[in-house]
mmCIF file of the C-alpha atoms, coordinates in Angstrom:
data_MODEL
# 
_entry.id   MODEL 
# 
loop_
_atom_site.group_PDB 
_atom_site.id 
_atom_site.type_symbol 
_atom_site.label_atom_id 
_atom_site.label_alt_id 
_atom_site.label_comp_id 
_atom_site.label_asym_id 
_atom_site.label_entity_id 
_atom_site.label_seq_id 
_atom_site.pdbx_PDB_ins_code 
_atom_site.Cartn_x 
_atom_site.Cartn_y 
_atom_site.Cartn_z 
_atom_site.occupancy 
_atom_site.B_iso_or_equiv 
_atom_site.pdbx_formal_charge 
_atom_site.auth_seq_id 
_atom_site.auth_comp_id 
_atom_site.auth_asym_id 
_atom_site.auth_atom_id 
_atom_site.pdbx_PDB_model_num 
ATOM 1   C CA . UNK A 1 1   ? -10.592 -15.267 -15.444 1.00 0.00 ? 1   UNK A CA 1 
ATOM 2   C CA . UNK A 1 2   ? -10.722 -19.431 -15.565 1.00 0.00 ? 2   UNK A CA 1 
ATOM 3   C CA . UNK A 1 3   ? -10.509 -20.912 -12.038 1.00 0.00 ? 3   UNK A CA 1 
ATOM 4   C CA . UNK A 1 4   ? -7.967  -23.169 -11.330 1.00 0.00 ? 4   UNK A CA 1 
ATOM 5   C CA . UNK A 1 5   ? -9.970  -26.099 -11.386 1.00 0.00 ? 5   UNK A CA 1 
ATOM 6   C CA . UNK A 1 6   ? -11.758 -24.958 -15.129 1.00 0.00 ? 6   UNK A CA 1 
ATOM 7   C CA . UNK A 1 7   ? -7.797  -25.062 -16.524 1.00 0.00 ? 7   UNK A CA 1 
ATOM 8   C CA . UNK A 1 8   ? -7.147  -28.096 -15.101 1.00 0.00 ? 8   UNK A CA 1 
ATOM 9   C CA . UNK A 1 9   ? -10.386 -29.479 -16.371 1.00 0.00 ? 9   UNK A CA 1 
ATOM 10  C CA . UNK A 1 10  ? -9.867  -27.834 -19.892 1.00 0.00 ? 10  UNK A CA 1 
ATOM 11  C CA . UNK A 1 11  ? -5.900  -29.169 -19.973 1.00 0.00 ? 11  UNK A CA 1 
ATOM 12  C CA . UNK A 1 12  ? -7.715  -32.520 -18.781 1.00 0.00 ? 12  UNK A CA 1 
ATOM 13  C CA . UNK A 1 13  ? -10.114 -32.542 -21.966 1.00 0.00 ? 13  UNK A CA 1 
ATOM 14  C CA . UNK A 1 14  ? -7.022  -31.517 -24.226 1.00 0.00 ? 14  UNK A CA 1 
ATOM 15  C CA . UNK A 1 15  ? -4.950  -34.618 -23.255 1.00 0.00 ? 15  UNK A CA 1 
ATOM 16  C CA . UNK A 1 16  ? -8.397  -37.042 -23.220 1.00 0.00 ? 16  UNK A CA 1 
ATOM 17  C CA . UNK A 1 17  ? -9.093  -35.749 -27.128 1.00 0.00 ? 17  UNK A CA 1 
ATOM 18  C CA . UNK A 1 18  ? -5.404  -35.699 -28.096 1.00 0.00 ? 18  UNK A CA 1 
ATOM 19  C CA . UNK A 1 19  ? -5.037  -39.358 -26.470 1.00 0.00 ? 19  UNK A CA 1 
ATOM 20  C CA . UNK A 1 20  ? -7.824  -40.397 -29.158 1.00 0.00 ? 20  UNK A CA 1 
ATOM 21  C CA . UNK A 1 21  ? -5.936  -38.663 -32.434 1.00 0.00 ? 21  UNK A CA 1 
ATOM 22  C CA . UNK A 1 22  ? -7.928  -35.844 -31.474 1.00 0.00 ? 22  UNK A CA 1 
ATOM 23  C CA . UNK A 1 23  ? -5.484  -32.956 -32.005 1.00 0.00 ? 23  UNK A CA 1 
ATOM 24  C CA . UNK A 1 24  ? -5.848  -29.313 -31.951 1.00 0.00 ? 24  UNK A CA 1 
ATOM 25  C CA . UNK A 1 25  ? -3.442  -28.998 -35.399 1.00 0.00 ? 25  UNK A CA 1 
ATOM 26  C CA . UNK A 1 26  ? -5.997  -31.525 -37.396 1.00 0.00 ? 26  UNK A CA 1 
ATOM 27  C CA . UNK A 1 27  ? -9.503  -30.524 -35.819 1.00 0.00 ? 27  UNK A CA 1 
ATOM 28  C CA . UNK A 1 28  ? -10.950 -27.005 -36.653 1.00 0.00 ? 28  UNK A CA 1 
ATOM 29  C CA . UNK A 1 29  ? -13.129 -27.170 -33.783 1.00 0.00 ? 29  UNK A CA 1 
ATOM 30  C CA . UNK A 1 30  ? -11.244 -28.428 -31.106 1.00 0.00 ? 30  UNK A CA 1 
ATOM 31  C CA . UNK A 1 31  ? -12.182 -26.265 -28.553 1.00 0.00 ? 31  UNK A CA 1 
ATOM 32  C CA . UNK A 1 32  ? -15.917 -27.006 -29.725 1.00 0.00 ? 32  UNK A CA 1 
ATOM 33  C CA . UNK A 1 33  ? -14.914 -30.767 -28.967 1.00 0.00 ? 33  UNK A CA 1 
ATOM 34  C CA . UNK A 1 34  ? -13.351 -29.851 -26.304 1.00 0.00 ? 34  UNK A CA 1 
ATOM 35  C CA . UNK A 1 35  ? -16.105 -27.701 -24.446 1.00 0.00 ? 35  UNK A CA 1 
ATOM 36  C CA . UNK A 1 36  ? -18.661 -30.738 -24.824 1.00 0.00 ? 36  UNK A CA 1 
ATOM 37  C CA . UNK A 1 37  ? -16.269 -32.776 -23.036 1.00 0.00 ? 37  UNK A CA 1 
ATOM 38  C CA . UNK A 1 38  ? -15.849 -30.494 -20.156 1.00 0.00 ? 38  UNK A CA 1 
ATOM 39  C CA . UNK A 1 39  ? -19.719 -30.446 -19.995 1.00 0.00 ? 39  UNK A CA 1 
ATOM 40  C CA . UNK A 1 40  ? -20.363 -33.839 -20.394 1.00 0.00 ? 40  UNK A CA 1 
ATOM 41  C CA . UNK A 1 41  ? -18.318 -34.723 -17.581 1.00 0.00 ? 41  UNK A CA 1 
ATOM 42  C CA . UNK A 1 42  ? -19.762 -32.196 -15.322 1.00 0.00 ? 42  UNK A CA 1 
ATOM 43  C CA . UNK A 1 43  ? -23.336 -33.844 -16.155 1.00 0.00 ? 43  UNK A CA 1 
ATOM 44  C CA . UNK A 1 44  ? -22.100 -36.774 -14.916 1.00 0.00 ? 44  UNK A CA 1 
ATOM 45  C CA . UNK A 1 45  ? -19.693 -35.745 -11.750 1.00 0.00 ? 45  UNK A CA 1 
ATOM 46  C CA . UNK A 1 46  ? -20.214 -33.237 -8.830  1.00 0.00 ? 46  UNK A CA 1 
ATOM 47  C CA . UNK A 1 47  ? -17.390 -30.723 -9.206  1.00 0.00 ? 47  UNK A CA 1 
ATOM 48  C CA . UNK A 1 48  ? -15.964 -31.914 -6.021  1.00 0.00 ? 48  UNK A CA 1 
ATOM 49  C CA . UNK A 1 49  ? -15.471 -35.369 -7.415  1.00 0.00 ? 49  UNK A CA 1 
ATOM 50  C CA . UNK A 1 50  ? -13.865 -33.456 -10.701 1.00 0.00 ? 50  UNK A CA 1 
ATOM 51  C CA . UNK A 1 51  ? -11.483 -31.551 -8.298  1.00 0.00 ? 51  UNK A CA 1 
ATOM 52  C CA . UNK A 1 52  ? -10.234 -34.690 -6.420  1.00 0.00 ? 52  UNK A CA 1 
ATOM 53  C CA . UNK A 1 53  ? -10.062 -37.061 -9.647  1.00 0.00 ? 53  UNK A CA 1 
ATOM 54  C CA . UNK A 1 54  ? -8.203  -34.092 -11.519 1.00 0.00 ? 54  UNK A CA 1 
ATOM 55  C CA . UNK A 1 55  ? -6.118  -32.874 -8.643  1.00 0.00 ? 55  UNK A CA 1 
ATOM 56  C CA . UNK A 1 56  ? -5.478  -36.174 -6.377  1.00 0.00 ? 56  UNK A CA 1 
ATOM 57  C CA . UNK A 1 57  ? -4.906  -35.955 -2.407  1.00 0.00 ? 57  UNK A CA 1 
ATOM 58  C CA . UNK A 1 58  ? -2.537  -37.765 -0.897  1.00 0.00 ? 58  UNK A CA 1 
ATOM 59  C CA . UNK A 1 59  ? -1.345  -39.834 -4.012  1.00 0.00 ? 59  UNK A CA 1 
ATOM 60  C CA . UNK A 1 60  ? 1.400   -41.949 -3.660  1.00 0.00 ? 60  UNK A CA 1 
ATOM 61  C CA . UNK A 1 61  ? 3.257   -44.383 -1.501  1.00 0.00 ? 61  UNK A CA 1 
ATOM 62  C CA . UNK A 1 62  ? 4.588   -43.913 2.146   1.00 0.00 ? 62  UNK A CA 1 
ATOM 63  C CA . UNK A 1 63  ? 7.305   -45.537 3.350   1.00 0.00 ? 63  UNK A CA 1 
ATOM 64  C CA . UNK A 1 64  ? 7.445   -47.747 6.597   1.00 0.00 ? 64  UNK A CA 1 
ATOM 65  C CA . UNK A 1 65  ? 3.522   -47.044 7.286   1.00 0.00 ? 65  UNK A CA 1 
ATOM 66  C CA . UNK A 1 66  ? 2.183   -47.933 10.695  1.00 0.00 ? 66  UNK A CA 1 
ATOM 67  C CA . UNK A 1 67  ? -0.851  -49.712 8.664   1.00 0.00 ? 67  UNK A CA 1 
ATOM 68  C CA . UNK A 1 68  ? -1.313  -50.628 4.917   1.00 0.00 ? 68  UNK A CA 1 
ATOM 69  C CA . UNK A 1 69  ? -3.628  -52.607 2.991   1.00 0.00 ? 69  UNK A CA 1 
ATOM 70  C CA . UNK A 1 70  ? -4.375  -53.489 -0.776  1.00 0.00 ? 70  UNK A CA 1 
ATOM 71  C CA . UNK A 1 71  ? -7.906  -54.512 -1.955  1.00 0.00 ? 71  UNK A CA 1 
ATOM 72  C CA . UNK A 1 72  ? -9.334  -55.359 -5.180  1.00 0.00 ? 72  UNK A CA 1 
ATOM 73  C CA . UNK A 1 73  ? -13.009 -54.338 -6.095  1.00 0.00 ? 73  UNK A CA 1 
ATOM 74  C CA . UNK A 1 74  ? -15.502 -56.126 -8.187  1.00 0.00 ? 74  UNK A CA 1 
ATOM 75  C CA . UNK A 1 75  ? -14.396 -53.635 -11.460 1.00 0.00 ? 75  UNK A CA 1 
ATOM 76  C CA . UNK A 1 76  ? -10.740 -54.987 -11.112 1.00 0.00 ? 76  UNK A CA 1 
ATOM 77  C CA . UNK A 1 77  ? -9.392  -51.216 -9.620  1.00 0.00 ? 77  UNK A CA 1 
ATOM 78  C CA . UNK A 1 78  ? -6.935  -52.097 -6.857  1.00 0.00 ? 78  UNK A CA 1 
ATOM 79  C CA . UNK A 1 79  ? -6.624  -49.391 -4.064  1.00 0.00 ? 79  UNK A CA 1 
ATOM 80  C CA . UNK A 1 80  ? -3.497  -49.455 -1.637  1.00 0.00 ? 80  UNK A CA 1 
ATOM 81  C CA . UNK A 1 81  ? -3.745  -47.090 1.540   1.00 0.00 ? 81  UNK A CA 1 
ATOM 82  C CA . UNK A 1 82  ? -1.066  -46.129 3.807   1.00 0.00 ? 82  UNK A CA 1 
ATOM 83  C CA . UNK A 1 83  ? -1.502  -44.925 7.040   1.00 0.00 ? 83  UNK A CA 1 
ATOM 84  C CA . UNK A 1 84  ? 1.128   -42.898 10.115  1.00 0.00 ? 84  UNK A CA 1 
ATOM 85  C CA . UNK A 1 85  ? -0.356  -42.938 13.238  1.00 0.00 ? 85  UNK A CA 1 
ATOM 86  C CA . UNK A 1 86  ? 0.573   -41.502 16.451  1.00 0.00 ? 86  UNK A CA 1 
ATOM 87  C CA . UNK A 1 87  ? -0.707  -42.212 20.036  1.00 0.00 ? 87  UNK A CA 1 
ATOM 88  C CA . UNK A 1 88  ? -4.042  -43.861 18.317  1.00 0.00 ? 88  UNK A CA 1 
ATOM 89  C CA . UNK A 1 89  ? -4.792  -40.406 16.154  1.00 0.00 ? 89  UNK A CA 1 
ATOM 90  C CA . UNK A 1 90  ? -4.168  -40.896 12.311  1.00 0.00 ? 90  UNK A CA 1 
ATOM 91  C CA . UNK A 1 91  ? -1.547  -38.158 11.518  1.00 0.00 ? 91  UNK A CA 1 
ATOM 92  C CA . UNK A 1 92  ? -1.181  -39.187 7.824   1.00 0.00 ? 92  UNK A CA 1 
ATOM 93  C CA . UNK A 1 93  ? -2.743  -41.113 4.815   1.00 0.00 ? 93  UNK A CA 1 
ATOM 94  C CA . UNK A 1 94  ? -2.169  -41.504 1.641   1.00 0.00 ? 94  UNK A CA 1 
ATOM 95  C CA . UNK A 1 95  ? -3.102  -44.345 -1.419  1.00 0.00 ? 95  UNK A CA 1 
ATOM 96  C CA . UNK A 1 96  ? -2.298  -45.304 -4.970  1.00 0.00 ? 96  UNK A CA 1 
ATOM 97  C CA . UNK A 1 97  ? -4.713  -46.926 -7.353  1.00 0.00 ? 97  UNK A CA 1 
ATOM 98  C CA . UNK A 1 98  ? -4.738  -48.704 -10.344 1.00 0.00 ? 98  UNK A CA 1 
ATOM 99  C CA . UNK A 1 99  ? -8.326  -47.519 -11.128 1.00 0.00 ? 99  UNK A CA 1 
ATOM 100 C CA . UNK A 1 100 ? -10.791 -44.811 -12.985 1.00 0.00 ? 100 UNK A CA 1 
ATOM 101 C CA . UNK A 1 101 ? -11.348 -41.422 -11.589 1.00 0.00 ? 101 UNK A CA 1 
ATOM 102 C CA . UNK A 1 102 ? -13.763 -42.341 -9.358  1.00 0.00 ? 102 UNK A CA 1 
ATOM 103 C CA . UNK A 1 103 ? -11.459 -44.480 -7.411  1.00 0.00 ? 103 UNK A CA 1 
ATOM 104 C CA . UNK A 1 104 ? -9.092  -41.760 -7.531  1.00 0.00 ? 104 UNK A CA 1 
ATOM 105 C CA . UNK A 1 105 ? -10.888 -39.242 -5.968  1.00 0.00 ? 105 UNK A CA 1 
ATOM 106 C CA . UNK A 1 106 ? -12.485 -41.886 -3.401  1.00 0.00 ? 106 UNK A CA 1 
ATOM 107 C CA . UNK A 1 107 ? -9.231  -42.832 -2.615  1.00 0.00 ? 107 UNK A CA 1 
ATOM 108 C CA . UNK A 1 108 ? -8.263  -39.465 -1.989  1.00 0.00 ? 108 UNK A CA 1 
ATOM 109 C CA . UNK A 1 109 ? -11.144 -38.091 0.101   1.00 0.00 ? 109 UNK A CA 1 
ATOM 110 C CA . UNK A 1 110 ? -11.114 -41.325 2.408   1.00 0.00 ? 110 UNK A CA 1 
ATOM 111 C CA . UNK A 1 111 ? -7.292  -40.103 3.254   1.00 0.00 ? 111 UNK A CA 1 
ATOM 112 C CA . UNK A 1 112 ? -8.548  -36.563 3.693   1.00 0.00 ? 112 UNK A CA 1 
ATOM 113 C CA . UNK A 1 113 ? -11.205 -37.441 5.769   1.00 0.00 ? 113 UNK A CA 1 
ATOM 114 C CA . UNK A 1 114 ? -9.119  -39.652 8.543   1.00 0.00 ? 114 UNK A CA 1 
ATOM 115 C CA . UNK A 1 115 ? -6.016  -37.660 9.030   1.00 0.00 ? 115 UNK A CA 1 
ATOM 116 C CA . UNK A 1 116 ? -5.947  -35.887 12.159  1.00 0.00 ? 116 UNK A CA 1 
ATOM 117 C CA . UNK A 1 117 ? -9.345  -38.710 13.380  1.00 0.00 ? 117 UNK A CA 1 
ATOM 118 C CA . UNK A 1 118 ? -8.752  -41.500 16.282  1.00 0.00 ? 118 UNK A CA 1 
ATOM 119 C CA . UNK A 1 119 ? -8.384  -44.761 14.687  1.00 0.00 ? 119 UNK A CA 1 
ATOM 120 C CA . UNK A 1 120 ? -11.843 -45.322 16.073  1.00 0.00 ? 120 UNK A CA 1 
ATOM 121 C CA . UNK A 1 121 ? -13.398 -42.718 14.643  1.00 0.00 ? 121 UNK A CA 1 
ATOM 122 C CA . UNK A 1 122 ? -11.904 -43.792 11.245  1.00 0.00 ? 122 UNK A CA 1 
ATOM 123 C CA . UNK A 1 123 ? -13.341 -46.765 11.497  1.00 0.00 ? 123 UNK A CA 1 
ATOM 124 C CA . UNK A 1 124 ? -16.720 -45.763 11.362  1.00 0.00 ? 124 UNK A CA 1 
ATOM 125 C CA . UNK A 1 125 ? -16.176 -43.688 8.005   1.00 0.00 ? 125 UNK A CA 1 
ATOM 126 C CA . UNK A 1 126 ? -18.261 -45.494 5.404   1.00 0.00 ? 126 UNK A CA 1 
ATOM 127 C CA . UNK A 1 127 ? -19.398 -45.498 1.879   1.00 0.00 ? 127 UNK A CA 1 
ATOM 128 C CA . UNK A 1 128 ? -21.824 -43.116 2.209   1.00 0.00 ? 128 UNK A CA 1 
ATOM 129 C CA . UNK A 1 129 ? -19.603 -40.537 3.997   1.00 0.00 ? 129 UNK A CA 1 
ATOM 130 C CA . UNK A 1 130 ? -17.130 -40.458 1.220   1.00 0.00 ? 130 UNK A CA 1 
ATOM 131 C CA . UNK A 1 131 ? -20.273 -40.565 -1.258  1.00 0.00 ? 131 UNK A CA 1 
ATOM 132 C CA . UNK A 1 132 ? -21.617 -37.326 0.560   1.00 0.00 ? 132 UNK A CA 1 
ATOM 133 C CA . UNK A 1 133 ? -18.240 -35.681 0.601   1.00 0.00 ? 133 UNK A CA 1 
ATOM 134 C CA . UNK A 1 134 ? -17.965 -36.445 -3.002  1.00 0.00 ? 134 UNK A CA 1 
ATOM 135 C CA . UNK A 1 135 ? -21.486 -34.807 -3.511  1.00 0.00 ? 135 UNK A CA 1 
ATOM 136 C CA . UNK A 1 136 ? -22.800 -37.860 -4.817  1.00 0.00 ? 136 UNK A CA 1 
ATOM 137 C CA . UNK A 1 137 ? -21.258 -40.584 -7.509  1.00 0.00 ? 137 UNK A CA 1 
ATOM 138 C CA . UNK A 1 138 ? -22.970 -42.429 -10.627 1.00 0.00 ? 138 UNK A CA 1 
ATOM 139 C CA . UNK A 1 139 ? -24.805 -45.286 -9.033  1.00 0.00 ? 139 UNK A CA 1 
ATOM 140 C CA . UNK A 1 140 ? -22.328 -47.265 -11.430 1.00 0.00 ? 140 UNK A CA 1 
ATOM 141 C CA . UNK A 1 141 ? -19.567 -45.873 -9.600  1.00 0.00 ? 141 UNK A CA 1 
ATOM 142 C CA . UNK A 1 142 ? -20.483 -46.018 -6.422  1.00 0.00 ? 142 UNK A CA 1 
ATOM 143 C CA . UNK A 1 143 ? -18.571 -48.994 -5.480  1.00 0.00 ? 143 UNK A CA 1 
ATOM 144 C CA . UNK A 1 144 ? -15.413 -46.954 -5.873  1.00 0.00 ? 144 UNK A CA 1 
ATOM 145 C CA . UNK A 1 145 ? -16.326 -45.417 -2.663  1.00 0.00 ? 145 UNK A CA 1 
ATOM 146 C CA . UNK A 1 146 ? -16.775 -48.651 -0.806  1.00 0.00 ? 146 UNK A CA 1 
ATOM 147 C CA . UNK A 1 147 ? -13.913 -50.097 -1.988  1.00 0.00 ? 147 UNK A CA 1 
ATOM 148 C CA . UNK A 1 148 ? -11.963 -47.260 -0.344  1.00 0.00 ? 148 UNK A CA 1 
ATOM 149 C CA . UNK A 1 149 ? -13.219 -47.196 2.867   1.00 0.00 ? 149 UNK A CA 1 
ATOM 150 C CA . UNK A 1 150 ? -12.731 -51.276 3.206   1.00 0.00 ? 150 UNK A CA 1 
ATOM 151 C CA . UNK A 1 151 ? -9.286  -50.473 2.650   1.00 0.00 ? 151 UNK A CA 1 
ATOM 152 C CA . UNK A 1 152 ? -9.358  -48.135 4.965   1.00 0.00 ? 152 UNK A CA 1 
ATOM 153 C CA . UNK A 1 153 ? -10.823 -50.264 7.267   1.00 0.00 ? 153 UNK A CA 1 
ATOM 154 C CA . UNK A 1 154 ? -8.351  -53.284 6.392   1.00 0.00 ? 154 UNK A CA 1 
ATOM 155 C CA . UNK A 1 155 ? -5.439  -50.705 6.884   1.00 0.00 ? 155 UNK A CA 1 
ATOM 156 C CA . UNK A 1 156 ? -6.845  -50.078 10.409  1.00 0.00 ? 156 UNK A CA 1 
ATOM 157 C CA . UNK A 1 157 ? -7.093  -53.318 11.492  1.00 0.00 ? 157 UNK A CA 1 
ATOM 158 C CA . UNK A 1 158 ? -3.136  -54.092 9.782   1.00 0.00 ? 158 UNK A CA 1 
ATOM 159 C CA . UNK A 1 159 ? -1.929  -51.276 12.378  1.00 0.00 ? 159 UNK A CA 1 
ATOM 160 C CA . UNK A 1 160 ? -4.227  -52.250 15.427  1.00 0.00 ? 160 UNK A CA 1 
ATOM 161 C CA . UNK A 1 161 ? -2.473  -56.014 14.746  1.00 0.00 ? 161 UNK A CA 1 
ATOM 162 C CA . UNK A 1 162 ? 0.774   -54.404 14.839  1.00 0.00 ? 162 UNK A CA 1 
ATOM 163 C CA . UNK A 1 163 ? 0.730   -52.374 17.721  1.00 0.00 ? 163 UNK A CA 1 
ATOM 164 C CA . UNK A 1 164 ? -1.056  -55.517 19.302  1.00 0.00 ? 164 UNK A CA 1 
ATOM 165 C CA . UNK A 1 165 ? 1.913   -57.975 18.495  1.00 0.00 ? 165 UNK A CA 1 
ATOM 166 C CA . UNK A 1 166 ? 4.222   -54.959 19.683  1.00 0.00 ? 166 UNK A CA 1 
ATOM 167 C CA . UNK A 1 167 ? 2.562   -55.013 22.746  1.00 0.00 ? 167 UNK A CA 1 
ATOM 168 C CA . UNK A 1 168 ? 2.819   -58.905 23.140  1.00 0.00 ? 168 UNK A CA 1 
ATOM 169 C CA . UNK A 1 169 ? 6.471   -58.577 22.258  1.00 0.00 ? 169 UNK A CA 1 
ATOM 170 C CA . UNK A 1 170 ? 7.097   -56.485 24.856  1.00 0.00 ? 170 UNK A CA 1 
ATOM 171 C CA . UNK A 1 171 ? 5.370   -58.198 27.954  1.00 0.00 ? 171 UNK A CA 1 
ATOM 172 C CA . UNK A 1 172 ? 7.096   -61.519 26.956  1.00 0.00 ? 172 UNK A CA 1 
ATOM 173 C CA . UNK A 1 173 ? 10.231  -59.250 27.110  1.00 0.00 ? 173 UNK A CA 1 
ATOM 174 C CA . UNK A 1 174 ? 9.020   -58.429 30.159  1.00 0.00 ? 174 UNK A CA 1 
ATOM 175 C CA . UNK A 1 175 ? 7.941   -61.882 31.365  1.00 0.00 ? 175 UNK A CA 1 
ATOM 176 C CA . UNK A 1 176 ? 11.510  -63.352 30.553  1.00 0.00 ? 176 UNK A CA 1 
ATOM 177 C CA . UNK A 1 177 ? 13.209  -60.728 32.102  1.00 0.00 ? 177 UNK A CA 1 
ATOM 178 C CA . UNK A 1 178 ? 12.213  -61.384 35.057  1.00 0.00 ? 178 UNK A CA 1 
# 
């Protein structure tokens, strides 16, 4: 019986041929096609980096985040992370990208890996972390990772700014009230 992840990955290799003219009415061996695909892409990618690029974490937008930040790496992929906090512990994350599958699953194990983390400790999540979560990345890919977790870090410092200028506000609230 096919694992959930082995569907996905099949329905995955269905779409990528079919996206090419590929189809399963005009190819008698689609499924040959199809099978080399699915291999090929576990030579190159851990099946943990195929599970988060085929099933994304923590995709999408948040409204009214307590930090944000969008960076662009040196490919061109643009990652945007969101973060909730509460009482300095990260309760929630999520990100979008424009980019590759690599960015998409290193966009979704950086969110992963913070919620439920002290901002501090987030802060000290780095490439490699997310590269060992990921069991490893091309070396051509590897900036995918980084590229995450300076976003992560650049979302960090947006809410540690904002609670800071909250904090400001309210002692020269304070100050003039009295």
């Amino acid at each position: 019986m096919p694992s959930e992840l082995e569907s996905t990955l099949k329905k995955w290799a269905e779409e990528a041929l079919e996206s090419i003219g590929v189809s399963k009415a005009k190819v008698a061996d689609f499924a040959e096609l199809q099978d080399k695909l699915i291999e090929n892409m576990r030579a190159t990618y851990s099946e943990r980096t195929i599970d988060f690029f085929l099933t994304p974490r923590n995709l999408g937008k948040m409204k009214s985040p307590d930090g944000f930040a969008r960076a662009t790496g040196s490919c061109g992929d643009t990652i945007e992370i969101y973060l909730r906090a509460k009482n300095g512990e990260i309760m929630d994350a999520r990100f979008t990208t424009d980019g590759c599958g690599t960015s998409i699953a290193s966009g979704g194990m950086v969110t992963e890996m913070v919620k439920g983390k002290s901002v501090v400790e987030a802060q000290e999540i780095d490439q490699g972390d997310v590269l060992n979560a990921l069991e490893g990345l091309p070396e051509e890919s590897e900036h995918c990772a980084l590229l995450a977790t300076d976003t992560l870090k650049e979302a960090i410092r947006n809410y540690l700014a904002s609670k800071n200028e909250a904090r400001n506000s309210f002692k020269e609230l304070q100050v003039q009230s009295r």
